[in-house]
C-alpha positions, -999 to 999 in steps of 0.1 A, spaced: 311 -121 -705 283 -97 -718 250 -100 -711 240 -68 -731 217 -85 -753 216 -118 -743 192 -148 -754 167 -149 -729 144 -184 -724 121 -176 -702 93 -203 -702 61 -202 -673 55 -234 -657 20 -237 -642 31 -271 -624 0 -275 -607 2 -310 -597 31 -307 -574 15 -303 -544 47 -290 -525 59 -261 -549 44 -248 -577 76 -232 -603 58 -203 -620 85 -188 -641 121 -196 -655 150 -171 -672 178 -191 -687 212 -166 -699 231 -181 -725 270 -185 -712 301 -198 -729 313 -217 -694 303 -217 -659 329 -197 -646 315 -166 -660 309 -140 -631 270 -132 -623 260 -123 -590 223 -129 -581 209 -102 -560 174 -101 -546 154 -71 -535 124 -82 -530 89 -67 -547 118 -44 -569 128 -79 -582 160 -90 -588 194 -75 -597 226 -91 -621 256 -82 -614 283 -95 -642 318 -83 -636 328 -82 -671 364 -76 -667 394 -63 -648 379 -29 -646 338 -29 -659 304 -44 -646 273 -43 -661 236 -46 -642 206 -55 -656 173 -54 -632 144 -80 -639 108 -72 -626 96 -100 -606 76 -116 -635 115 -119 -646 111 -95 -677 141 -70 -677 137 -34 -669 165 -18 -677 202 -26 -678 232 -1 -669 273 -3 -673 301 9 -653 335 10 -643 355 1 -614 391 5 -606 417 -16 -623 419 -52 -605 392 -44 -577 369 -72 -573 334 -75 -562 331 -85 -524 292 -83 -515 262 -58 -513 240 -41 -487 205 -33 -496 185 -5 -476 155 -12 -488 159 20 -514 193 19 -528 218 -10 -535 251 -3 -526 282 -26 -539 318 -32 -530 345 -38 -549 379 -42 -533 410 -65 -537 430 -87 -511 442 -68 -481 439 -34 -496 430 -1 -483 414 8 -516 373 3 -517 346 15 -541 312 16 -535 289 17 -564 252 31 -550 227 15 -578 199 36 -579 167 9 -578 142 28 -594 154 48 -622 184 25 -626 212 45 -627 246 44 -604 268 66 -584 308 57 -578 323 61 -543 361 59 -538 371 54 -499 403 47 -480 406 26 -452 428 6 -429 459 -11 -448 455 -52 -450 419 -51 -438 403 -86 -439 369 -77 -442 343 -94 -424 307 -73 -422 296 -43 -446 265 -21 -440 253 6 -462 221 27 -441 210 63 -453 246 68 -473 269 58 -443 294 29 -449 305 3 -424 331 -21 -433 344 -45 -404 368 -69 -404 403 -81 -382 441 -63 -389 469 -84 -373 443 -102 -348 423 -73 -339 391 -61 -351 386 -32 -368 353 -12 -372 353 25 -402 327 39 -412 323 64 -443 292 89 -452 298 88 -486 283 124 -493 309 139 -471 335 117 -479 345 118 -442 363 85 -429 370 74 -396 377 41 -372 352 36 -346 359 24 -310 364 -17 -310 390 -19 -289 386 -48 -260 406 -68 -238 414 -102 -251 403 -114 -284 368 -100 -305 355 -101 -338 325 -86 -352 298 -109 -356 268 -88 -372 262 -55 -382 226 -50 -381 200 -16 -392 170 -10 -365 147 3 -386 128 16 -356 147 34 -333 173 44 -371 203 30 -353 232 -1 -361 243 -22 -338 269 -40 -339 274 -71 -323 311 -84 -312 319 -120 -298 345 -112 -270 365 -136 -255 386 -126 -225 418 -138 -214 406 -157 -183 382 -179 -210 350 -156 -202 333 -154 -237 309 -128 -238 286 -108 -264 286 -68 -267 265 -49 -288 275 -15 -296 250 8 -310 254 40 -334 236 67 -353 233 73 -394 262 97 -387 281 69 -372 283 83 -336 281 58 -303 255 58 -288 251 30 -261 270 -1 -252 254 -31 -235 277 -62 -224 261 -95 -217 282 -123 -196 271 -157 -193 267 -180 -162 300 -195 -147 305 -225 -167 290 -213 -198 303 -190 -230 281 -167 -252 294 -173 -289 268 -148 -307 240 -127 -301 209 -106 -320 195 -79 -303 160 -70 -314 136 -44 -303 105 -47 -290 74 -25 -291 74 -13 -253 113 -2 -259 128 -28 -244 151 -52 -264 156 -89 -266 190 -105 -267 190 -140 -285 221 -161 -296 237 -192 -286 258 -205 -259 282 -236 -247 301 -250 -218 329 -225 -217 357 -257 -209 346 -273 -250 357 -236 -269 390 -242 -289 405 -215 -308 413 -245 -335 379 -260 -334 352 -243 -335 329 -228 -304 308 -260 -293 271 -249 -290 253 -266 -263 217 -242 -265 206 -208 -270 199 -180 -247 174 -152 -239 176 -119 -223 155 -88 -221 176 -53 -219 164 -23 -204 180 13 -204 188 6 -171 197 -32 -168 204 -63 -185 176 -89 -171 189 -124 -159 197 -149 -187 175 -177 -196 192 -207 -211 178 -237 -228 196 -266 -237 195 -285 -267 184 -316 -249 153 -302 -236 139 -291 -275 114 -319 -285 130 -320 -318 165 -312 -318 175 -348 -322 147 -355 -353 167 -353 -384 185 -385 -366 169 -419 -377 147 -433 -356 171 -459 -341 199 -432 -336 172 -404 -320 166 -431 -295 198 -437 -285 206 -399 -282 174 -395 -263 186 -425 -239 219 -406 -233 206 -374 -225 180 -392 -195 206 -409 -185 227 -377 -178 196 -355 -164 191 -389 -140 223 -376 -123 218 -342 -124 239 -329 -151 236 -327 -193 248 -346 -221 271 -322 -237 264 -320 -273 297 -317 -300 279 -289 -324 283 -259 -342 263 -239 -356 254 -208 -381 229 -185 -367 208 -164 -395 196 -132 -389 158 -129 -368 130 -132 -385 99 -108 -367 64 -117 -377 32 -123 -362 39 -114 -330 66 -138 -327 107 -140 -332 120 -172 -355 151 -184 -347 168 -205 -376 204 -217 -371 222 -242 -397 243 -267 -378 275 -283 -396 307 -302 -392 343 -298 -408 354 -324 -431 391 -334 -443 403 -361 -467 441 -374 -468 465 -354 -489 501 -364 -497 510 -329 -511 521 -310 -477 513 -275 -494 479 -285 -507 467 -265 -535 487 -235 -526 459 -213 -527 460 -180 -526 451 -155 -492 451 -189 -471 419 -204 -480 406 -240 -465 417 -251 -500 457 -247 -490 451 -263 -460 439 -244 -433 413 -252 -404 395 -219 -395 391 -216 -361 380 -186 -339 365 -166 -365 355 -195 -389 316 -179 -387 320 -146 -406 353 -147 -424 347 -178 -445 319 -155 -462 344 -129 -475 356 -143 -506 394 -129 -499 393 -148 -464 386 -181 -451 400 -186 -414 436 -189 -420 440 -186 -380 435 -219 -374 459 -247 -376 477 -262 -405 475 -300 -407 516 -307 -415 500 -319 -455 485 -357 -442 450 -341 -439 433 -317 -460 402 -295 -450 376 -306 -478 348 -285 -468 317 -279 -446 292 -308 -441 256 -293 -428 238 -317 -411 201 -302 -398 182 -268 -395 173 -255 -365 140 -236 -359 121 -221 -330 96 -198 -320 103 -172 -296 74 -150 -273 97 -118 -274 74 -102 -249 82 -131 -224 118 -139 -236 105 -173 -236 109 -205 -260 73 -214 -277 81 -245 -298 110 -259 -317 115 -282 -349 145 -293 -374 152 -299 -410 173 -325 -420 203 -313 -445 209 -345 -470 249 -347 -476 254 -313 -485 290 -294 -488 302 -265 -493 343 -253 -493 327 -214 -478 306 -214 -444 272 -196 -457 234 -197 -451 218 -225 -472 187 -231 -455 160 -204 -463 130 -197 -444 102 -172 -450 71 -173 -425 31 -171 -437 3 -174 -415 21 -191 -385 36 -212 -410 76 -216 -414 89 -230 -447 126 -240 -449 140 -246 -484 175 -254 -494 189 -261 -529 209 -294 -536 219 -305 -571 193 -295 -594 167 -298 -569 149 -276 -541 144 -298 -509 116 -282 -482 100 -288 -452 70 -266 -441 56 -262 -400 39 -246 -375 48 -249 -339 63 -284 -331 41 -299 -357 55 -308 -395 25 -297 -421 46 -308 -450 79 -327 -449 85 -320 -488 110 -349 -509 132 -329 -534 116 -313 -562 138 -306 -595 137 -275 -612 121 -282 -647 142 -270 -672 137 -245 -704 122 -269 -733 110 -303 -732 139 -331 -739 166 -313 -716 185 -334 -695 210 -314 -671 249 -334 -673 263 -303 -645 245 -282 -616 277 -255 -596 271 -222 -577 233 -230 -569 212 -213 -542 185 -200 -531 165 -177 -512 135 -163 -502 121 -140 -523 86 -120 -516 53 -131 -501 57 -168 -507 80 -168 -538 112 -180 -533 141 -175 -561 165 -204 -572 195 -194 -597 228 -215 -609 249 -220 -632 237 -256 -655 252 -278 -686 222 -290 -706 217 -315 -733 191 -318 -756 187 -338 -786 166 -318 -809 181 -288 -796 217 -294 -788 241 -287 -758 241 -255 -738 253 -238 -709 234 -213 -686 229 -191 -662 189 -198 -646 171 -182 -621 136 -201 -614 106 -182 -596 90 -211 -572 58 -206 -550 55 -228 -519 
C-alpha cells in the first residue's frame, strides 16, 4: 500500500457534552483492506509517526504534527524480505528495526525527527536470535533476546559499526525482562529474571554506559519462601535507587504456567548495600479485589480473613504484566495488567501450523511468556504442547492494577484497580494506558470501537467512565468491523487511539480505513 498522497478526512470534533472525554481531532487513511501494514508510533509534542512497509524491500514515513496535519513524508529501502520488528525513541531520533525470523541480519533505520530524513544501519549479530528487548540511546544499539535457552545481550554503536555480546551469562535459567535509559545518571540497565536451579528466583540489574561498558551489578534475592519474577529500578534524587517489581510463593512457579504473583516488593539500593525487602500482599490492598462484583469481592474478602485468622495468606492464582514506572509529582505509579490464558477444543492435533511456533499452532508459553509474546517472530514456544484436544485461544485480561509509591520511603501510599471487560488478545502486550495530571491517574483502554476509562486519585475513584465510541468521519457512518485497535497516551492529557475500521454509509458508500483519533480526558 501507498500512502504517498493519500485521501485524508480529518474532521474536529468539539464533543463538549461528554463529560468523560472530549475527541478533538480525527485522520481517516483510505485502505483497500485491513491487512495493509501501518505502524502507529507516537512521540509525543513531535506528534506522531506512520510507518507503512510497502513491500518486500521499501517503507515509507509520513510524520503528522499533533493537530494531525502532515509535515512531511520520506521513503526508503530495506533489505530484501526483512521485516519490521519495533522502535526505540530517545527522545531525539527514532530508530527502527527490521529483521526476519531467527536471522543474524538487522537494520536499523535512524529517522531523523526534525528535518525528517533517515539514515540506514546494517549490523550482524548472533545466528537464530529470538529477540526479546531493543534499546536505541545516543547511537548505541541493544538487542536482547534467548539462543538455544540462553539469553543473549549485543550491543552496536552504530557510528563505529563495532559489535559485541555483553556479559549475561548466569547459573540456571534468565531472560531479560527490561532494558531501560536513566536519563539522569546516562546509563541502561538491564534487568534479568534469574531463576536458579535450587528454585531461588531472583532479579539482577546490570547497568552500562552509552559505550556499552559494565558498569555495576546489583542482585536482589527474595525471602525464603518467596520468588522475585520482575523488577524496575529507578533513581532517586539523593542517589539512591528504588527496586520495585512483583513477587510469589516460590512453591506456585511452573515453567508451563506462568509465574503466580502473590504482591509486589520494594527495596532501596545503595552503592554499598541492598536495603531489606518490603513485601506487600495482594490481600492487604484495599482494592485489589474491586473489579469483582460485589457478591464475589465479599467472598474473596471472607477468604482472605479467614486465612490471616490462622496466621497465614490466601494465595492468589494471578499473573501479571508490569508497565514501565511512571515518576511524577513526587511519587512512583505502579500499573500492572493482570490476565489469564484461555484455550478452546481443537480436533486438528497440529492446529493451524503456524509458522515460528506461535500460540496459534498450539503452544502454551511458559517461562518467558512476558517479553517474547511481544516480538512478532516469537510467542513462547517453550512451553508445552497440548497433544491437539486443546488449543491456546488467547490472553483474557481481567483488571488494572495501580498504586502509588513514596520512593523516598519505599513505601505503598494507596492502591486502586480497573476492571478489563472481556478483552483478548492472541500477543501478551500493554492495553491499559495511564498518564498522570495533578495527582490524578487516568487509565484508558480501547475495546471494539470504543475507549473505556477510569480516572483516580489515591484510593478514591473521581470518575469511573462507561465506554465512549470514537465518532466517526461524516455523519450517517456506521462501523460493520473494528481489528488492530489501541491506544496510548499521548502528551499532556491527549491520548491517541488508531485502528484499522470497515464503514458504511448510505449517502456516501462503504469504506475501509486506517484512523487515528486525538481524545482529551
Amino acid at each position: 500500500m501507498n500512502i504517498r498522497n493519500p485521501l485524508f478526512v480529518i474532521t474536529l470534533l468539539l464533543l463538549g457534552s461528554l463529560n468523560v472525554f472530549a475527541q478533538q481531532k480525527r485522520l481517516e487513511i483510505p485502505i483497500p483492506s485491513s491487512n495493509a501494514n501501518i505502524f502507529t508510533i507516537p512521540v509525543g509534542q513531535e506528534g506522531v509517526m506512520l510507518l507503512t512497509q510497502t513491500g518486500r524491500n521499501s517503507y515509507h514515513i509520513d510524520r503528522f504534527d499533533t493537530n494531525l496535519e502532515r509535515s512531511w513524508s520520506v521513503d526508503g529501502t530495506i533489505t530484501d524480505g526483512l521485516e519490521y520488528v519495533t522502535y526505540s525513541y530517545d527522545g531525539k531520533n527514532i530508530y527502527l528495526l527490521f529483521s526476519r525470523n531467527k536471522s543474524n541480519v538487522y537494520e536499523i533505520i535512524k529517522v531523523y525527527v526534525g528535518p525528517g530524513f533517515t539514515e540506514k544501519f546494517e549490523i550482524h549479530s548472533v545466528d537464530k536470535m529470538e529477540i526479546s528487548q531493543f534499546k536505541a540511546f545516543h547511537d548505541g544499539i541493544y538487542i536482547a533476546g534467548v539462543v538455544r535457552e540462553q539469553p543473549i545481550l549485543s550491543y552496536t554503536n552504530l557510528q563505529t559499526r563495532q559489535n559485541r555480546l555483553l556479559n549475561a551469562s548466569f547459573k540456571g535459567k534468565a531472560e531479560v525482562q527490561a532494558i531501560e535509559v536513566d536519563s539522569v545518571t546516562n546509563r541502561v540497565n538491564v534487568t534479568y529474571a534469574v531463576q536458579q536451579k535450587n528454585r531461588e528466583f531472583s532479579i539482577v540489574v546490570k547497568s552500562f554506559d552509552d559505550e556499552g561498558k559494565q558498569l555495576s551489578e546489583i542482585v536482589v534475592t527474595p525471602d525464603e519462601d518467596y520468588a522475585l519474577l520482575d523488577g524496575r529500578l529507578s533513581p532517586l534524587p539523593d542517589g539512591t535507587q528504588l527496586m520495585i517489581g512483583t513477587y510469589g510463593y516460590r512453591s506456585m512457579q511452573s515453567q508451563t504456567k506462568g509465574h503466580m504473583v502473590q504482591g509486589i516488593y520494594l527495596c532501596k539500593v545503595t552503592d554499598k548495600e541492598i536495603l531489606p525487602l518490603k513485601y506487600y500482599s495482594f490481600t492487604d490492598f484495599k482494592n485489589f479485589f474491586s473489579y469483582l462484583s460485589p457478591r464475589d469481592q465479599e467472598r474473596r474478602e471472607r477468604q482472605v480473613q479467614r486465612k490471616k485468622e490462622k496466621g497465614s495468606d490466601l494465595k492468589l492464582n494471578t499473573q501479571l504484566l508490569l508497565h514501565d514506572l511512571i515518576q511524577k509529582d513526587g511519587q512512583l505509579i505502579l500499573v500492572a495488567e493482570a490476565f489469564q490464558a484461555t484455550f478452546r477444543n481443537n480436533s486438528n492435533a497440529w492446529g493451524y501450523g503456524s509458522p515460528w511456533g506461535s500460540p496459534m499452532g498450539g503452544f502454551y508459553p511458559g517461562w518467558g511468556w512476558g517479553m517474547y509474546s511481544l516480538n512478532p517472530f516469537y510467542f513462547g514456544n517453550r512451553g508445552f504442547y497440548n497433544n491437539g484436544a486443546q488449543m491456546f485461544d488467547g490472553w483474557q485480561y481481567t483488571h488494572a492494577v495501580v498504586a502509588g509509591i513514596d520512593p523516598e520511603k519505599a513505601t505503598l501510599i494507596w492502591d486502586n484497580s480497573f476492571e478489563i471487560d472481556k478483552v483478548k488478545t492472541m500477543s501478551l502486550k500493554e492495553k491499559v494506558k495511564a498518564n498522570v495530571q495533578n495527582n490524578q491517574v487516568t487509565l484508558v483502554y480501547s475495546d471494539n470501537g470504543s475507549l473505556r476509562s477510569k480516572s483516580i486519585k489515591n484510593n478514591m475513584v473521581v470518575e469511573d467512565g462507561t465506554a465512549q465510541a470514537l465518532a466517526t468521519g461524516n455523519t450517517g457512518d456506521r462501523v460493520r468491523r473494528n481489528s488492530t485497535e489501541n491506544v496510548d497516551y499521548w502528551y499532556d492529557n491527549y491520548f491517541l487511539a488508531w485502528g484499522f475500521q470497515r464503514i458504511t454509509n448510505d449517502a456516501e458508500g462503504r469504506r475501509n480505513v486506517f484512523y487515528l483519533n486525538k481524545v482529551a480526558y
